[in-house]
N, CA and C atoms as an extended XYZ file, in Angstrom:
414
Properties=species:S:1:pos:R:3:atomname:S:1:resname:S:1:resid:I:1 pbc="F F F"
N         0.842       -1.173        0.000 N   UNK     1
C         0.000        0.000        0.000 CA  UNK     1
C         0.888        1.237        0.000 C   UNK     1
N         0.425        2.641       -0.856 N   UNK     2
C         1.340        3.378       -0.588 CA  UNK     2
C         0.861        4.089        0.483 C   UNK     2
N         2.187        5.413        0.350 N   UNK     3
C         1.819        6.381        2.069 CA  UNK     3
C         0.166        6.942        1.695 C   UNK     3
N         0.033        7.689        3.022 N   UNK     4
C        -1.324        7.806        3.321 CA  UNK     4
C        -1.312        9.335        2.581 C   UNK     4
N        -2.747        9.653        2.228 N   UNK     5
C        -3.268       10.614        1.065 CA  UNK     5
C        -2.634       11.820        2.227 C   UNK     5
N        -2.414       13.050        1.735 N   UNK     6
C        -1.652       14.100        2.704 CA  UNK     6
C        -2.702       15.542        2.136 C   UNK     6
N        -3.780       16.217        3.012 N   UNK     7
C        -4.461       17.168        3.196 CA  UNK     7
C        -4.782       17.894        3.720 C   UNK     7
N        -4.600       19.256        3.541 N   UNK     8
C        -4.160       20.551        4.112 CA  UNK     8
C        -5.997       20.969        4.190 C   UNK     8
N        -6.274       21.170        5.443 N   UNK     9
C        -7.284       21.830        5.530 CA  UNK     9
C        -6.927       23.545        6.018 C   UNK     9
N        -8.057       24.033        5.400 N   UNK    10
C        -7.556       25.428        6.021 CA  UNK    10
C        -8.705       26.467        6.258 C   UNK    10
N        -8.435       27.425        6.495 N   UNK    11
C        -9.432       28.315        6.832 CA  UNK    11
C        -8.748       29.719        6.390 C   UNK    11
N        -9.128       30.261        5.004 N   UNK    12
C        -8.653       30.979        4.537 CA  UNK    12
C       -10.012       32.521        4.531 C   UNK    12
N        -8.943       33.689        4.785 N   UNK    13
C        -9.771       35.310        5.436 CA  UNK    13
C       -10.279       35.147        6.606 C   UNK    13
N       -10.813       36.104        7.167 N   UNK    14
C       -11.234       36.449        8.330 CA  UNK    14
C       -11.486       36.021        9.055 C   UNK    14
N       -12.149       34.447        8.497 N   UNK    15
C       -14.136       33.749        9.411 CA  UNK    15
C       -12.977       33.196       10.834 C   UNK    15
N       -13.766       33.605       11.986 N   UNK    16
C       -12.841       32.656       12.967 CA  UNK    16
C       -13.831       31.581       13.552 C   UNK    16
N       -14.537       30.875       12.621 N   UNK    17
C       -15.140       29.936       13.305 CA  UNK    17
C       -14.752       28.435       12.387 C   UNK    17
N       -14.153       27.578       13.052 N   UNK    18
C       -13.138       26.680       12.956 CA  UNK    18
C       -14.027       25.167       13.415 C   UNK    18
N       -14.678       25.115       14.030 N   UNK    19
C       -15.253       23.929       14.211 CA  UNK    19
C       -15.619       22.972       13.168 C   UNK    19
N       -16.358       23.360       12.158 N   UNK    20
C       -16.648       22.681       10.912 CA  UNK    20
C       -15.380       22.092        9.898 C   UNK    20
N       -14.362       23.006       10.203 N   UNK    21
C       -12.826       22.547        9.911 CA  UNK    21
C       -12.459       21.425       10.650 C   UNK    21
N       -12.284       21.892       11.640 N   UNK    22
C       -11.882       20.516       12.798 CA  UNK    22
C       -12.658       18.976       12.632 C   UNK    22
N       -13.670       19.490       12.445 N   UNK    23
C       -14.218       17.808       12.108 CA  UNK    23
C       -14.325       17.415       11.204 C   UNK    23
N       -13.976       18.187       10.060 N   UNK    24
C       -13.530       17.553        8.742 CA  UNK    24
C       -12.122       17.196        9.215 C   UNK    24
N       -11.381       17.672        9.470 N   UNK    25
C        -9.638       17.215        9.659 CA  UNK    25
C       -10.005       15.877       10.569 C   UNK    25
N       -10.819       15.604       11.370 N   UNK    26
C       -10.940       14.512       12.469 CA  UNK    26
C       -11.063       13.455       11.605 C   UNK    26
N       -12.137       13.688       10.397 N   UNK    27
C       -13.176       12.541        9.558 CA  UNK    27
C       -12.267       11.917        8.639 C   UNK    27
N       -11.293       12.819        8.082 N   UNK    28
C       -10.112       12.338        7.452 CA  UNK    28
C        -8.974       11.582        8.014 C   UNK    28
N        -8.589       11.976        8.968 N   UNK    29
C        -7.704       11.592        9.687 CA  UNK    29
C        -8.471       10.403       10.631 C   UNK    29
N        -9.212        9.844       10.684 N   UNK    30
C        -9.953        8.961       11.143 CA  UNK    30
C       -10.206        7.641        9.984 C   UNK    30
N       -10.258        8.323        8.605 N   UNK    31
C       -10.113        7.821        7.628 CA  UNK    31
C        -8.907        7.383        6.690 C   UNK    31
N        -7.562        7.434        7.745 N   UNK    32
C        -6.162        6.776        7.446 CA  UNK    32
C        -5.602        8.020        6.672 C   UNK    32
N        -6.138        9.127        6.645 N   UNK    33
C        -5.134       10.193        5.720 CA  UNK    33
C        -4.552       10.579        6.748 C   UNK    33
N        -3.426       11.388        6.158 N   UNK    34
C        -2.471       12.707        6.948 CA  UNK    34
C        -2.860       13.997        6.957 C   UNK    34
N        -3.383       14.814        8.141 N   UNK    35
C        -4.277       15.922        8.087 CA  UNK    35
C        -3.079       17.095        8.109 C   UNK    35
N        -3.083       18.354        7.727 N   UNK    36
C        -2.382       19.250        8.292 CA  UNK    36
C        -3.578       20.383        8.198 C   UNK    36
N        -3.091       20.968        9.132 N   UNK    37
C        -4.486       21.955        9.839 CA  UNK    37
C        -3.487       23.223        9.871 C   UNK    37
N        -4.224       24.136        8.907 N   UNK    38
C        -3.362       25.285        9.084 CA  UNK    38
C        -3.797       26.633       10.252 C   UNK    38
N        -5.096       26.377       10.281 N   UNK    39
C        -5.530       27.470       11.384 CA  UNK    39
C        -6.324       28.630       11.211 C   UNK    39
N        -6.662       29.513       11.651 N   UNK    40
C        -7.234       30.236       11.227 CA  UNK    40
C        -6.700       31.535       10.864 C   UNK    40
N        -7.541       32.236        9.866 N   UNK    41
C        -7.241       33.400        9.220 CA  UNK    41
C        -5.837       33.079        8.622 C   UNK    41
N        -5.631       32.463        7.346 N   UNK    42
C        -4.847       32.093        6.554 CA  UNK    42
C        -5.184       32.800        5.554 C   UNK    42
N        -4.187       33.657        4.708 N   UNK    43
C        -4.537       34.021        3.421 CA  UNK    43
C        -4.445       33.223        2.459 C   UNK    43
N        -4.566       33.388        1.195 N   UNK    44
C        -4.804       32.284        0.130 CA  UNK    44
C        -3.209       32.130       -0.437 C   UNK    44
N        -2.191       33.273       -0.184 N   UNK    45
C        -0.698       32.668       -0.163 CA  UNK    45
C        -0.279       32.155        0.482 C   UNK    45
N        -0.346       32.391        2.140 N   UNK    46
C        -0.584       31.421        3.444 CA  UNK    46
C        -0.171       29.873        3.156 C   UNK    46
N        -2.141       29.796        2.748 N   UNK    47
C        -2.270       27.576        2.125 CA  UNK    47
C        -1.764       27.503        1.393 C   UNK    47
N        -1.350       27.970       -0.152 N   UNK    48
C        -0.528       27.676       -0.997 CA  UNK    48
C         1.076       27.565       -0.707 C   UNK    48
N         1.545       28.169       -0.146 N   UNK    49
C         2.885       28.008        0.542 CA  UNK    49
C         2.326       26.608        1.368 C   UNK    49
N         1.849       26.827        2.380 N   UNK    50
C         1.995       25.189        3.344 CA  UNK    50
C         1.439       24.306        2.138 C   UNK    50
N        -0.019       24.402        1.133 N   UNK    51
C        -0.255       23.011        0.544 CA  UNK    51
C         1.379       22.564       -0.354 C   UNK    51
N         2.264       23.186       -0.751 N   UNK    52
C         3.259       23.208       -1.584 CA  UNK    52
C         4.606       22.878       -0.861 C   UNK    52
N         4.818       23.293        0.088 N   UNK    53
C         5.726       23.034        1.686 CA  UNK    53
C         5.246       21.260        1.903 C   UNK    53
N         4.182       20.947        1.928 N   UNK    54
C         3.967       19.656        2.582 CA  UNK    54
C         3.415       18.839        1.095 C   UNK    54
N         3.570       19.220        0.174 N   UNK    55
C         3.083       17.939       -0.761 CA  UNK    55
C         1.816       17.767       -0.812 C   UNK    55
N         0.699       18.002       -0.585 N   UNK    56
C        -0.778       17.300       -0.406 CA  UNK    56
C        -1.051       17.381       -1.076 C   UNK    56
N        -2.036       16.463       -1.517 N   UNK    57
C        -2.732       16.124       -2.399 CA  UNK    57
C        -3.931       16.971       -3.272 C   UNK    57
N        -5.062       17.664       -1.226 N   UNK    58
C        -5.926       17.488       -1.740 CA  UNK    58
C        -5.881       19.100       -0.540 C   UNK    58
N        -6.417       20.281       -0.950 N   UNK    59
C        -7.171       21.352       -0.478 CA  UNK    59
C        -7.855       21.437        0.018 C   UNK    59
N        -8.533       21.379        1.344 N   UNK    60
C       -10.005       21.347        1.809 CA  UNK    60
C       -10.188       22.894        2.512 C   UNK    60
N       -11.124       23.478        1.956 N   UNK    61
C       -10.978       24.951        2.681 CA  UNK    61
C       -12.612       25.402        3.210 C   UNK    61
N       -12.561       26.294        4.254 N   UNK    62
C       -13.463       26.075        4.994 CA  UNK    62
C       -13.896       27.685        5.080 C   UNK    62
N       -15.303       27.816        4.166 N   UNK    63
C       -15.361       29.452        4.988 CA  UNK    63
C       -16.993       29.721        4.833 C   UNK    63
N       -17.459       30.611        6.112 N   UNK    64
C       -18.559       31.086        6.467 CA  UNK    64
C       -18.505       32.298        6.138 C   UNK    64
N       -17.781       33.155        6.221 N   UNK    65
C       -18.020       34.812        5.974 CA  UNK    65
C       -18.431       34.997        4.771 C   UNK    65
N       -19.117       34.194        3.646 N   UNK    66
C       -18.919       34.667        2.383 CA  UNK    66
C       -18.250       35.457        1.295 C   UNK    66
N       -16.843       34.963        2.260 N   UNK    67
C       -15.304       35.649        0.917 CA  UNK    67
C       -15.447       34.308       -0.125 C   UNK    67
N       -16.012       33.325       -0.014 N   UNK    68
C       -15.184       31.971       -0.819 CA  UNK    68
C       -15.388       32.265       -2.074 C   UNK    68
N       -16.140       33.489       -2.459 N   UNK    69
C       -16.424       33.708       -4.203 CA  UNK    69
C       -15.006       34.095       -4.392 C   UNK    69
N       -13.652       34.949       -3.476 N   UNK    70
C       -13.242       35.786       -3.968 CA  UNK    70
C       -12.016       34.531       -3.194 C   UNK    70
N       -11.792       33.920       -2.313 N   UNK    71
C       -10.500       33.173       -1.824 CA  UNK    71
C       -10.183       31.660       -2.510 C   UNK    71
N       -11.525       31.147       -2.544 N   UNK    72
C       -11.157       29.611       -2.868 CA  UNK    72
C       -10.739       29.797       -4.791 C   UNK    72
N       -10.868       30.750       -5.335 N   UNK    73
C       -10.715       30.534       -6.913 CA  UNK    73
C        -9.155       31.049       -6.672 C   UNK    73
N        -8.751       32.343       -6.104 N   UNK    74
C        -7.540       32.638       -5.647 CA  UNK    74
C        -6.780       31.903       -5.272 C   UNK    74
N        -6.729       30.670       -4.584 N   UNK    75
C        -5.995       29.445       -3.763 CA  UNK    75
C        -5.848       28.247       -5.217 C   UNK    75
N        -7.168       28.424       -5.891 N   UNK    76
C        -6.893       27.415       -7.239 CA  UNK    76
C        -5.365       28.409       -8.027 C   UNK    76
N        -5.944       29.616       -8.598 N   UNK    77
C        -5.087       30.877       -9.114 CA  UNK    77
C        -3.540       30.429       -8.870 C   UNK    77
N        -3.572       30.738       -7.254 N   UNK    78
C        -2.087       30.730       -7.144 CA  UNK    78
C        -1.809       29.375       -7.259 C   UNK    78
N        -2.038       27.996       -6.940 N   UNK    79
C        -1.480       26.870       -6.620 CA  UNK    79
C        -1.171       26.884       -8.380 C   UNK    79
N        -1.682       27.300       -9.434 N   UNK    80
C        -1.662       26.694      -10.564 CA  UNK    80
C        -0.325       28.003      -10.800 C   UNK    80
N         0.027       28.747      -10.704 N   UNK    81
C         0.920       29.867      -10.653 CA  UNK    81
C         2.517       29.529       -9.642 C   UNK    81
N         2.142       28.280       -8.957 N   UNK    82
C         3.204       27.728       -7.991 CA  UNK    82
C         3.689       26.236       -8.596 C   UNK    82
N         3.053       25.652       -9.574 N   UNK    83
C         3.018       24.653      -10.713 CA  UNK    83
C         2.702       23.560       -9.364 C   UNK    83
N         1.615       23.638       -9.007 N   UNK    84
C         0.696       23.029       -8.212 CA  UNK    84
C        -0.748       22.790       -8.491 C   UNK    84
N        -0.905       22.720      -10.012 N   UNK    85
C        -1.730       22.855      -10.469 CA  UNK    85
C        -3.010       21.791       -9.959 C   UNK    85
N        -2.140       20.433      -10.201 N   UNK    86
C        -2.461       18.930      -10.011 CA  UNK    86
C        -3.048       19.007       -8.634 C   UNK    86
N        -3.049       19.645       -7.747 N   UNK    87
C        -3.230       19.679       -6.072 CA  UNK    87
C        -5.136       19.946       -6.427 C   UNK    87
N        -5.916       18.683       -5.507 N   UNK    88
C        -7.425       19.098       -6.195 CA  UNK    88
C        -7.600       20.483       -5.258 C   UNK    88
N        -8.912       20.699       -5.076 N   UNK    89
C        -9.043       22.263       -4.361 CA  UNK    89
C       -10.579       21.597       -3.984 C   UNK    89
N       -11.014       21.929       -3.057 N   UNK    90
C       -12.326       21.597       -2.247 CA  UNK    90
C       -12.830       22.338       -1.244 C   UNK    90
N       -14.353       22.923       -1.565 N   UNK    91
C       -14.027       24.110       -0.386 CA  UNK    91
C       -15.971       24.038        0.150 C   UNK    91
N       -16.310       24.298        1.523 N   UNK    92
C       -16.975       23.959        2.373 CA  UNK    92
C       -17.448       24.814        3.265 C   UNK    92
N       -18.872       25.021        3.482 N   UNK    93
C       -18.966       26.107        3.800 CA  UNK    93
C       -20.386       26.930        3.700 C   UNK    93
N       -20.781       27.708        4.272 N   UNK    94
C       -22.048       28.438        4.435 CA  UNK    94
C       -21.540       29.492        2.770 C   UNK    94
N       -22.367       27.752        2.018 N   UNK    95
C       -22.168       28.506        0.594 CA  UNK    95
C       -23.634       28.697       -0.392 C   UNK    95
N       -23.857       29.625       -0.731 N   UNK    96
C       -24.914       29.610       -1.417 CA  UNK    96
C       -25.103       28.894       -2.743 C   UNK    96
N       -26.256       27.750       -3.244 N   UNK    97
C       -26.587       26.924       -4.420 CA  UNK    97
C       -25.719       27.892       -5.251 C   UNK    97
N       -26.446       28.908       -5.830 N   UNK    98
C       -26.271       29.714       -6.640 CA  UNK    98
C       -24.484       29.883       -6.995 C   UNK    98
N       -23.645       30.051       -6.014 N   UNK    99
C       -22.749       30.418       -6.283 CA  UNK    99
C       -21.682       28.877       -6.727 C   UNK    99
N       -21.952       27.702       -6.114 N   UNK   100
C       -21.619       26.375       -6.484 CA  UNK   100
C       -20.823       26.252       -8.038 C   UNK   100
N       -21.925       26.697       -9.087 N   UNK   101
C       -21.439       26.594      -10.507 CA  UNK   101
C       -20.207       27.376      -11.244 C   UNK   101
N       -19.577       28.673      -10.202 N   UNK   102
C       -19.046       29.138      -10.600 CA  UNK   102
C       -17.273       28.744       -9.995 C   UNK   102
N       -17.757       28.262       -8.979 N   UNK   103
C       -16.296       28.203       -8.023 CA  UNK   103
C       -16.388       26.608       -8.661 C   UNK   103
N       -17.406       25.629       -9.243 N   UNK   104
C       -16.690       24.550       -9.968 CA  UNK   104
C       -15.929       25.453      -11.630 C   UNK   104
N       -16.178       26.155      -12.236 N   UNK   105
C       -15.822       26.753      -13.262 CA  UNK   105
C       -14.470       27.294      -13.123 C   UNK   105
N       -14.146       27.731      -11.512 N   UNK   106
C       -12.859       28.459      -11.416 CA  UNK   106
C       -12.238       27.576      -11.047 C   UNK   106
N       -12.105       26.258      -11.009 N   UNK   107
C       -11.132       24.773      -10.536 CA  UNK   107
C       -11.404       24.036       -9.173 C   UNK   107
N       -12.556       24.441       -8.679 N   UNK   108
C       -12.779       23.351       -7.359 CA  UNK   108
C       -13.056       22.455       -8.049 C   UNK   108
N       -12.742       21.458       -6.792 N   UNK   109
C       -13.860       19.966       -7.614 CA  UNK   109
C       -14.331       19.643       -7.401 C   UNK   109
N       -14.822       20.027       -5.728 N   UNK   110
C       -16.426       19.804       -5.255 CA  UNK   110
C       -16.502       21.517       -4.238 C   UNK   110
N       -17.376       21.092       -4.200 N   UNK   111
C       -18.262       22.347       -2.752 CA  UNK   111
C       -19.077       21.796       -1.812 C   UNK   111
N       -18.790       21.484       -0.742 N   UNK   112
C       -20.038       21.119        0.046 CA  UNK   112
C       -20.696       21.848        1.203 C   UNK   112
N       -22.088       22.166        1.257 N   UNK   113
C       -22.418       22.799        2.503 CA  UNK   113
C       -23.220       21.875        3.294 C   UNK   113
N       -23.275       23.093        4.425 N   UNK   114
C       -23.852       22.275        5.328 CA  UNK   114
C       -25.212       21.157        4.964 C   UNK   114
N       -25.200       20.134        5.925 N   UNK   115
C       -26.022       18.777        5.989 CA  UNK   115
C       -25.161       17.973        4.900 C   UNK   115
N       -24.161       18.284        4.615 N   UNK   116
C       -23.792       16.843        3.381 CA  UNK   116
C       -23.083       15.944        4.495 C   UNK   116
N       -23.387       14.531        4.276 N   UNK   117
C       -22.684       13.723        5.006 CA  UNK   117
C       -21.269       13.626        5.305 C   UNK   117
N       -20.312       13.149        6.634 N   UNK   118
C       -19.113       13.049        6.566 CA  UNK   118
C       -18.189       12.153        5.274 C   UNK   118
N       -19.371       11.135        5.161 N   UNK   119
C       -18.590        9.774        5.036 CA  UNK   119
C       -18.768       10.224        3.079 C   UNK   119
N       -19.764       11.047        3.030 N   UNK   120
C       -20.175       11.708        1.509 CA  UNK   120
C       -18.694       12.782        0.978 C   UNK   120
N       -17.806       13.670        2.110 N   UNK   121
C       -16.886       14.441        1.754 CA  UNK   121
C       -15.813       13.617        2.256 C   UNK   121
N       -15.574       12.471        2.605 N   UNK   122
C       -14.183       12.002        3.078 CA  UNK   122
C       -13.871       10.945        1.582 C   UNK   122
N       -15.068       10.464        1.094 N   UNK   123
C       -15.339        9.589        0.190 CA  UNK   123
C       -14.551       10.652       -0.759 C   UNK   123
N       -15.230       11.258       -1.150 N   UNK   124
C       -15.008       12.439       -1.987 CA  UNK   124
C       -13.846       12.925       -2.648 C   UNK   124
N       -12.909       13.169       -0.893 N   UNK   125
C       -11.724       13.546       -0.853 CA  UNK   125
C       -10.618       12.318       -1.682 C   UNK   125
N       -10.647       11.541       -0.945 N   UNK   126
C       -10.133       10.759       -0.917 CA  UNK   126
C       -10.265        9.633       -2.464 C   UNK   126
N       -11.146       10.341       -3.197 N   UNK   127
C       -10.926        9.687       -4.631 CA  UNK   127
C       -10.606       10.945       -5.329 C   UNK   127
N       -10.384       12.049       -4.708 N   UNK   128
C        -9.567       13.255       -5.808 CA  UNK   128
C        -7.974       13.560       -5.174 C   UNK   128
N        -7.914       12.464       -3.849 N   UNK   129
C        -6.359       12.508       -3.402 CA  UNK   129
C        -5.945       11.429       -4.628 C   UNK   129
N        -6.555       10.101       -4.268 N   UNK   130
C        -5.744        9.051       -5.711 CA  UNK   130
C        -5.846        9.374       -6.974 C   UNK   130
N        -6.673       10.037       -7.330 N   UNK   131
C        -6.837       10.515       -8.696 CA  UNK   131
C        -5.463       11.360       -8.770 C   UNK   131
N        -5.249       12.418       -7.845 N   UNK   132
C        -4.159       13.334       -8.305 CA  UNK   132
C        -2.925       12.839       -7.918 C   UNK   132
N        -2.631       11.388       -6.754 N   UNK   133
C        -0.867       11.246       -6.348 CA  UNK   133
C        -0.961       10.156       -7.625 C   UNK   133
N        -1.828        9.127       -8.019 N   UNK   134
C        -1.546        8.447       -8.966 CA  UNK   134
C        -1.156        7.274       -7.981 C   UNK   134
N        -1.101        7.081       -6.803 N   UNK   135
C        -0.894        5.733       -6.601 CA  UNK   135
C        -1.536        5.494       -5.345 C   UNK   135
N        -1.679        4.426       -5.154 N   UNK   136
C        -2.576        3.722       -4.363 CA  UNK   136
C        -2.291        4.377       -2.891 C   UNK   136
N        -3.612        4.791       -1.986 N   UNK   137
C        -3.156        4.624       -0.767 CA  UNK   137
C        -3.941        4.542       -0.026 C   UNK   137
N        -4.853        5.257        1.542 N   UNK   138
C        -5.299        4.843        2.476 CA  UNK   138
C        -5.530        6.383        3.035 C   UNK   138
């Protein structure tokens, strides 16, 4: 088996409410990945430096204030500007339907808000971590 899938959760601008982060990092890391938790109020050069510093796979970003129209396409922006292109981007969050179609258009590869199941975004993750390291892992 190879090493375990490696995912940077983060919490990128202002929002300081972190809980919904944390138990995504738990659900993963419960689920045999390697979590790195960057913290709060991270800018979108911030995660791109640590997702690029640590290798991961997979982006999981977390925001309530309704910046994610203007941070999570920025975090795709730069990672593809850091030739991190391949790194998926996934972002979560008190997000409106409406806005869903556009942040898949700017390179996420999913969005999930609240009520989607754990086992529905770990699943998730974790087939856009093997999709992007290319080899098998856990």
């Amino acid at each position: 088996m190879g090493r375990p899938y490696r995912i940077l959760v983060a919490k990128p601008g202002l929002d300081g409410h972190d809980r919904g982060a944390k138990v995504i990092a738990r659900a993963l890391r419960d689920a045999g990945m390697e979590v790195i938790y960057t913290g709060l109020r991270q800018t979108p050069e911030q995660i791109v430096a640590a997702a690029v510093q640590e290798d991961v796979d997979v982006v999981a970003m977390s925001c309530l204030s309704g910046a994610h129209g203007h941070l999570f396409p920025l975090v795709v922006e730069l990672l593809r500007a850091q030739g991190a292109g391949d790194v998926a981007v996934v972002g979560g969050g008190i997000i409106p339907k409406e806005d869903i179609p556009s942040l898949k258009e700017a390179g996420l590869a999913g969005v999930f808000t609240p009520g989607t199941p754990l086992a529905k975004i770990v699943e998730f993750i974790r087939e856009q971590a093997a999709a992007r390291s290319g080899q098998p892992g856990f």
